[in-house]
N, C-alpha and C positions, 0 to 999 in steps of 0.2 A: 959283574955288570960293568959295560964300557962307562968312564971316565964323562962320555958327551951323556950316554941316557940320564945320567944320575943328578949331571947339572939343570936338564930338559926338565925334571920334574919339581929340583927345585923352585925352576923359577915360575913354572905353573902353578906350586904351591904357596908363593908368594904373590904372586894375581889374586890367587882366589881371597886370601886372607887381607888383600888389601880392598878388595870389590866388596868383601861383607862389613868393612870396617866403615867405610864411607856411606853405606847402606845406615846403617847402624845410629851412624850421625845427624842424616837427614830425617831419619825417626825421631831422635833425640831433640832435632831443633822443632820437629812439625809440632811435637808434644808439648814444647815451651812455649811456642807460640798461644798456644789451645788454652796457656794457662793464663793468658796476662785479661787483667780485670779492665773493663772499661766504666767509668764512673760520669754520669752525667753530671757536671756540675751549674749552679745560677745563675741566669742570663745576667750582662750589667748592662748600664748605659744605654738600657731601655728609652727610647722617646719619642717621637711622634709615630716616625714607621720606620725606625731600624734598631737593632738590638742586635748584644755581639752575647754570642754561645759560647760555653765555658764548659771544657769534658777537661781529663786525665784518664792514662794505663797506667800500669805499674807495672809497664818494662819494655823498651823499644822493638820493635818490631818493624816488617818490612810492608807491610797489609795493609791495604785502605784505609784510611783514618777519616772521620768527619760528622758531618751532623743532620739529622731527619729531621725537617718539621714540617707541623700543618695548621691550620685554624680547627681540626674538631681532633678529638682521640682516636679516633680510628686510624686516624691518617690516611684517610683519604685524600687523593691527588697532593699528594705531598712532594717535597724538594728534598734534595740532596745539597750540602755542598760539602765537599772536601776539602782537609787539608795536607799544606805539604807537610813535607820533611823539616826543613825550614820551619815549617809554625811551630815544630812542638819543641816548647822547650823548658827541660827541665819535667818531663813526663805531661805537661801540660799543655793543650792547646786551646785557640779562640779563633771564631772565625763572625765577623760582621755579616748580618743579613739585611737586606733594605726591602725596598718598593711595599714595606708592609702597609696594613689596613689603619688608621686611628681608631681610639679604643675598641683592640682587639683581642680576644683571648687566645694567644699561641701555644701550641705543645711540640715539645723537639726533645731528642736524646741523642748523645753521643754513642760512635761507633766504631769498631775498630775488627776490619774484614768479616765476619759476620757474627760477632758478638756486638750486643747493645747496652747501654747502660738502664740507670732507671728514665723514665718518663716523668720530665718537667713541664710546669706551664710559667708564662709571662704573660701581663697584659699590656699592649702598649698605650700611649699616652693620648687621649682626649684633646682636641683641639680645645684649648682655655678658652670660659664665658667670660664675655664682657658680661660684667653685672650692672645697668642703668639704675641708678640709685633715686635720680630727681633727673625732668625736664622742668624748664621752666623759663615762663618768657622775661627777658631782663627788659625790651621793650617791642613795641609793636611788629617790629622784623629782625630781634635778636634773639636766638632764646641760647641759656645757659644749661649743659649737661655734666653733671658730675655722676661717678661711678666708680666701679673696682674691679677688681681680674678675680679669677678662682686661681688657687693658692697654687697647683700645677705649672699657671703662667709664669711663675717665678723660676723654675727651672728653668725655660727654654729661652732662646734666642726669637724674637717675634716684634711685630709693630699691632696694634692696634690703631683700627679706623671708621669710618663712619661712610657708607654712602648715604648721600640724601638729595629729594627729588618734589617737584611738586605734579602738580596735573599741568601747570603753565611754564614748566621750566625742566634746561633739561638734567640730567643724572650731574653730580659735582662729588669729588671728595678730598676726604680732609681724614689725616692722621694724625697721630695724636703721641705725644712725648711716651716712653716707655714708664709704665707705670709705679707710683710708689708702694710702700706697704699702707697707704693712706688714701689711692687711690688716686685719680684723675679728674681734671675740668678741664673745658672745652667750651666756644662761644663761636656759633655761627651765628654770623650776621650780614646785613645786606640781603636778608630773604626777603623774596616777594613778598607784598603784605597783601590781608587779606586772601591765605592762601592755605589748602590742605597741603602739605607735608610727610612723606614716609619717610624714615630713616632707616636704614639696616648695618648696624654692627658687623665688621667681621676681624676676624685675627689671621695677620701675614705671619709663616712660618715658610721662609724661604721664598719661594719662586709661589707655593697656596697660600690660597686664602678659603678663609672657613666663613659664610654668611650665618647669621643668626637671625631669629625673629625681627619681623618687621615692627617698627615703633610709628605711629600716627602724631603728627600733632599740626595746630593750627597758627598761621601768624593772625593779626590781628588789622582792622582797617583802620584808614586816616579819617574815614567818613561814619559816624552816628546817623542812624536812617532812624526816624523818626513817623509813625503812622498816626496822625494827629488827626485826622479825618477822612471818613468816608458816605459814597453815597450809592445805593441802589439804582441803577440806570435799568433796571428791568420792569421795575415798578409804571404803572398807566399814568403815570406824572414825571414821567424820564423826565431828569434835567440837563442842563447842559451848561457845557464847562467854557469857562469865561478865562480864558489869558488873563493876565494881569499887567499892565505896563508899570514901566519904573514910576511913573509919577502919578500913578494912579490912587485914588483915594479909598476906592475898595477893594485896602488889604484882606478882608477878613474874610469877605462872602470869594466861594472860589465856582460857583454854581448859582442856574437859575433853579426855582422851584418845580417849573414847568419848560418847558420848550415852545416856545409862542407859534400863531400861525400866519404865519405871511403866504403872499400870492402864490400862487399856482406859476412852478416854475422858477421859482427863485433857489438857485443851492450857493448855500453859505459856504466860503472858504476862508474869512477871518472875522476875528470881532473882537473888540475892545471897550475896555469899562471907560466911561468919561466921570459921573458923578454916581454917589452910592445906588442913583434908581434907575440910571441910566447906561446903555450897552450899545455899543455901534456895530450894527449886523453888516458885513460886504462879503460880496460876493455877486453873480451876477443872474439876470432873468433873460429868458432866450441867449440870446450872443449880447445884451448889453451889460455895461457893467454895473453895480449899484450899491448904494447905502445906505442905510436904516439907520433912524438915534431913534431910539424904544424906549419908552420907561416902563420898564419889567415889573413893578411891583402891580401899574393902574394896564398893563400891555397893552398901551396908544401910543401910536409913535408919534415922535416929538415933528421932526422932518423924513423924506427919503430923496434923495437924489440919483438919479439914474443918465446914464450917458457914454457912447459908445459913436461906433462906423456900422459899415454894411457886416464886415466882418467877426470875427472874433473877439472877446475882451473879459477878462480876469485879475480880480484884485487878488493881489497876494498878503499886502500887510497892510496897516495904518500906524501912524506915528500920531501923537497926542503933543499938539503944543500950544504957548500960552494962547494961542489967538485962530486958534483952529485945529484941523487937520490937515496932513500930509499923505493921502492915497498911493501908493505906490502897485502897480499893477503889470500889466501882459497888452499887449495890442495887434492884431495881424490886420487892423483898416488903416486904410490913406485914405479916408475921405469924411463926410461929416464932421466931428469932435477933433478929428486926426487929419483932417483934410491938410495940414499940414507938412505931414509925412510923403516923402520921398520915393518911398519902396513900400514892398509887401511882405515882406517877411516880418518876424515876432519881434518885437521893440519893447525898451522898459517905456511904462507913462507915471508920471508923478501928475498928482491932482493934487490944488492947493484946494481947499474948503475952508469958509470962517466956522463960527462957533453955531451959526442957525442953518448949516447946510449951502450956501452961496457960494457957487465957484468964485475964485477968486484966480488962478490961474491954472492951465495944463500945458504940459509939455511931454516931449518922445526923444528917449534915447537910445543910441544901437549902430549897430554895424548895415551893413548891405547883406548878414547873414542874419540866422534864427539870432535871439538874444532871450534868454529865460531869468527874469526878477526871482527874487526870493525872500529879500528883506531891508525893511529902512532901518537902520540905525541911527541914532542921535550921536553927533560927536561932541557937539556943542550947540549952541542956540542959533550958530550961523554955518552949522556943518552938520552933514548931514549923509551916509554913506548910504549907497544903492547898492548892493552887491547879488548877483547868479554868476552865469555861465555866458557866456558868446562862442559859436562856432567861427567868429573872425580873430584872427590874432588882431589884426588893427580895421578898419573901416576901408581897406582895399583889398588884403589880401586873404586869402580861405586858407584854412587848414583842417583838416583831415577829424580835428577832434574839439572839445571843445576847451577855453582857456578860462580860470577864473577870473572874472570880470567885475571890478570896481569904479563906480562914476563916487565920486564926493561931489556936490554942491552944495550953493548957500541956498539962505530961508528964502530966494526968488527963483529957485530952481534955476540959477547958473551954474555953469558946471566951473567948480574948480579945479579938477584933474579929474583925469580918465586915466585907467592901467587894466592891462592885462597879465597875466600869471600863467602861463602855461606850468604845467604842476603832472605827472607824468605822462600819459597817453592821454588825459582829459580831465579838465577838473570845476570843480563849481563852488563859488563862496556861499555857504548858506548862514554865517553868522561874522561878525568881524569884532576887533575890540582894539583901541588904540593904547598905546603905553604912552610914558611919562618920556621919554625920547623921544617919540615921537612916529617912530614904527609901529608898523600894525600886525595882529595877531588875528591870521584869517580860518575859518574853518571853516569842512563841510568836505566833500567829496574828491577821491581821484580815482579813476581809473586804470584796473590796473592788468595785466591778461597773463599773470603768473602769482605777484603776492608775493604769501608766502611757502609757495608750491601746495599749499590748500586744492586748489582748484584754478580756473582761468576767468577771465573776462567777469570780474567782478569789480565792485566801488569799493574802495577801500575808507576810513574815517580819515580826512587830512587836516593837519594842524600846520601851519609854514608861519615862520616872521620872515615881513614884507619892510622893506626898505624903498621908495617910490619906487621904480622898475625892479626891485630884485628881489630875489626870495632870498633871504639869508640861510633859513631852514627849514626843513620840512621835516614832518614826524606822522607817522605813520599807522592806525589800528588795523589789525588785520583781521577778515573773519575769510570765510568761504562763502559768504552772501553779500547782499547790501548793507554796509555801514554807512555812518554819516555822525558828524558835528552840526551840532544846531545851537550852542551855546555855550560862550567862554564868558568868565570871570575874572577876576587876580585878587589875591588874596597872598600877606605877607611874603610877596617877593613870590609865589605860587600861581601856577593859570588854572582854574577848574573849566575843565572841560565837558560837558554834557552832549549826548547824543543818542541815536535810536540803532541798533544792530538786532538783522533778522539769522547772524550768524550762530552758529555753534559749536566753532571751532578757532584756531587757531587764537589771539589775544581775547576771544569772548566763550574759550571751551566751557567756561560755569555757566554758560547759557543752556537752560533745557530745553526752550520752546522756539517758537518762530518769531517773535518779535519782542525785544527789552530795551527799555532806557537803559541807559548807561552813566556811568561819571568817571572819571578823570584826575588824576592830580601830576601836575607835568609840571616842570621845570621852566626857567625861561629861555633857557638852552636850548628844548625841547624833550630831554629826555624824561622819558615816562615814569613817574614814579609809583603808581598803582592806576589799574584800573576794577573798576568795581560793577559789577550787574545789578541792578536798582530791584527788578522783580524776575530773580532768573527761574520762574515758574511757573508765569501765568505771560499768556500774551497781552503785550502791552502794548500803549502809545505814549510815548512824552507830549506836552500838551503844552506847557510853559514850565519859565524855570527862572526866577527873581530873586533879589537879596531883598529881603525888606528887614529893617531894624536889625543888621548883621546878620540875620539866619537869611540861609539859602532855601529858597522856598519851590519844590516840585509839582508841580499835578501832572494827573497823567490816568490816561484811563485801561483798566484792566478790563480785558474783550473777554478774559475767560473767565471770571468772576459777575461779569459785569457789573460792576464799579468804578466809580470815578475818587483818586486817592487825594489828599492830598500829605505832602511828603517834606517833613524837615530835616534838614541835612548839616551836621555838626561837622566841625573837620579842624 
């Protein structure tokens, strides 16, 4: 056999035996592979929503390596992740999973190309309770809350905190130092008083926050309300309600027995007590204006006085002094009584009367525009404040709205000064009260045609300190209807403000119904420090409102009871 064939087959015989060698080997490694164990091993570092999975093989391999998990055992819609080469080290690898559920139950097992280990579960970690242990008020608009964490919160990294809110104020919060093994206090203060409350607990872990049950609680008021008497006004001996002036002698009785009968035509719009048996009805008959002194116990009247023009004419108030009365009233005649007057348009009048009914003098104040009265206040025994509204800024020129409007005179109805207060789009004094500076604190009405984005074109409650031309400030009650001031006080370095809101929204949302007295306690700054709804349940009217022997004394008639209350008020 030639030399070339013999090597030809050699080296074909060393192909073959090198192709089945290599064969041979790939077998050998495919079966090693086949053999290496994969073991699921313990999740660690389990905690809010991430946990790191823990397998081992026992023997390196080239083959997918990593971990299955789900939230139920079936595994259904389950995740994969992988790891490298790089992770495993020392037969062991780990690989962190996040975006998980808070307390949830997980199942995963380790893998390695398509062998699996055993099936584990973890549960991850529960957002930690605040545990509220005591609320409790430390005073009227403070309250104090201590509490504790569940024993989990000790683990993580977190803040605890508190939303809280009233129905008059809006969302605030406040966190709270990280907690002891002794637990936590915390003191909000500066709450509205007089005010529902919810609080809501929650725990920040990272960027969440976890809310818990809502906590209710109440502040408490500056004012004791007091129902010391009432009367049936539905009864066929309807009585009626009697104002009470500062210097009046019947404190006690706040009602007549009956409603007396005067002429045909006559509608009462004030009345005042003079002596225990005696009540001065005004108001007017036809267009004239007029007075009545009554002794209500024997009902003959003592005098009446009646007097007027061609026109119009309406008493608003009466003041009570040593040597008579002071009428304060509305006028739209120039002629007769008024033949005096100028123009035609609405003028305040002061009537002086003695003590048996006898004019003693009248006089007309006002612009060349409308001028609407509202009330006489006593400053002193020689001052004496007239205050409404004028649609003149001064006695020549118009403005668009109307300004509150102050005349002071003395006991001869001379005018001591006259001012105007323009007070926002329109405004009207309906109560005043001088301080011991000598500035005045005026209330009653402005007008306002936004608020507090309530609504539009509504009266807002206005309270301003006046300096002779200037308002230093003004302060503000807001509803969605008609408010108003009709009555300030002072009290230790405090101004109590009273008045009537038919609102039920915005500074009077604990209003239920269509009309409530109101009260007040403000600043001399102005700023508000509570305000309070007298009967926020029943339509009411404020009627009068006096300090007699320190106590603040209310009447006021409830339309939906029908009753007339009257109302002690502590503060």
């Amino acid at each position: 056999m030639p030399t070339r064939t013999i090597l030809l087959k050699l080296c074909i015989l060393l192909i073959t035996l090198l192709f089945i060698s290599c064969e041979k080997k790939d077998d050998l490694s495919s079966f090693e592979e086949d053999l290496i164990e994969v073991i699921t091993l313990e999740a660690t570092e389990v905690s809010l929503n991430s946990a790191y999975l823990n397998g081992k093989i026992s023997d390196i391999g080239n083959k997918e390596t990593g971990f299955e998990y789900a939230d139920n055992v079936e595994f259904e819609n389950s995740k994969i992740i992988t790891v490298s080469e790089s992770d495993i080290k020392e037969l062991s690898f780990a690989k962190i999973i996040l975006n998980l559920q808070p307390n949830q139950e997980y199942y995963y097992k380790a893998y390695y190309n398509a062998e699996y280990g055993d099936v584990k579960t973890f549960k991850t970690f529960d957002y930690p309770k605040v545990i509220i242990n005591e609320i409790s008020l430390k005073d009227k608009n403070t309250i104090n809350i201590q509490g504790s964490t569940s024993s989990d919160i000790l683990l993580l990294e977190y803040q605890i905190g508190f939303y809280f809110f009233s129905n008059k104020d809006n969302k605030q919060e406040v966190t709270v130092d990280v907690p002891t093994e002794d637990g936590f206090e915390i003191e909000l203060d500066n709450l509205l008083f007089n005010s529902n409350y919810s609080i809501v607990p929650f725990v920040q872990i990272g960027e969440n926050k976890n809310y818990q049950d809502t906590i209710s609680f109440s502040t408490l008021s500056n004012f004791i309300i007091s129902y010391v008497d009432s009367v049936d006004i539905s009864a066929a001996d309807s009585p009626i309600i009697i104002p009470q002036t500062t210097n009046s002698k019947l404190s006690q009785n706040c009602y007549l027995d009956a409603i007396p009968e005067f002429s045909n035509g006559f509608v009462l719009s004030s009345l005042r007590t003079e002596i225990p048996s005696n009540v001065l009805f005004a108001g007017h008959n036809n267009n004239d204006a007029k007075v009545i002194n009554m002794d209500v116990m024997s009902k003959s009247i003592a005098w009446e006085y009646s007097f007027g023009g061609s026109d119009y004419e309406w008493i608003e108030d009466i003041c009570i002094v040593d040597d008579g009365y002071l009428v304060l009233g509305l006028t739209y005649s120039d002629n007769e009584d008024f033949s005096f007057k100028n123009n035609e348009s609405s003028d305040f009048f002061l009537l002086k009367l003695d003590n048996n009914g006898n004019q003693q003098w009248i006089k007309a104040y006002g612009t060349l525009k409308n001028d609407y009265p509202q009330k006489i206040i006593a400053n002193s025994s020689d001052s004496f404040y007239l205050v409404g509204n004028s649609f003149s800024n001064n006695n020549e020129s118009e403005i668009n709205s109307s300004s509150s409007y102050l005349i002071e005179v003395n006991n001869q109805g001379e005018i001591i000064k006259e001012t105007f207060y323009p007070i926002l789009n329109g405004s009207n004094i309906i109560t005043v009260l001088g301080s011991v500076s000598g500035d005045l604190f005026i209330g009653g009405t402005a007008h306002s045609e936004t608020g507090n984005g309530i609504g539009s074109d509504k009266y807002l409650a206005s309270l301003s300190q006046v300096s002779d031309n200037n308002v230093i400030w003004s302060a503000f009650l807001d509803g969605s209807d008609y408010d108003n001031i009709s009555y300030i006080f002072e009290s230790d370095n405090k101004l109590i403000v009273l008045g009537q809101t038919n609102s039920k929204s915005g500074d009077f949302v604990s209003n239920n119904v269509g009309g409530s007295p109101w009260i007040a306690l403000v600043n001399l700054d102005g700023t508000i420090i509570e305000s309070y709804i007298i009967s926020p349940n029943s339509d009411s009217d404020l009627k009068d409102a006096k300090v007699i022997n320190d106590q603040l004394m209310l009447i006021f008639k409830d339309k939906t009871k029908e009753k007339v209350y009257k109302v002690e008020v502590a503060f």
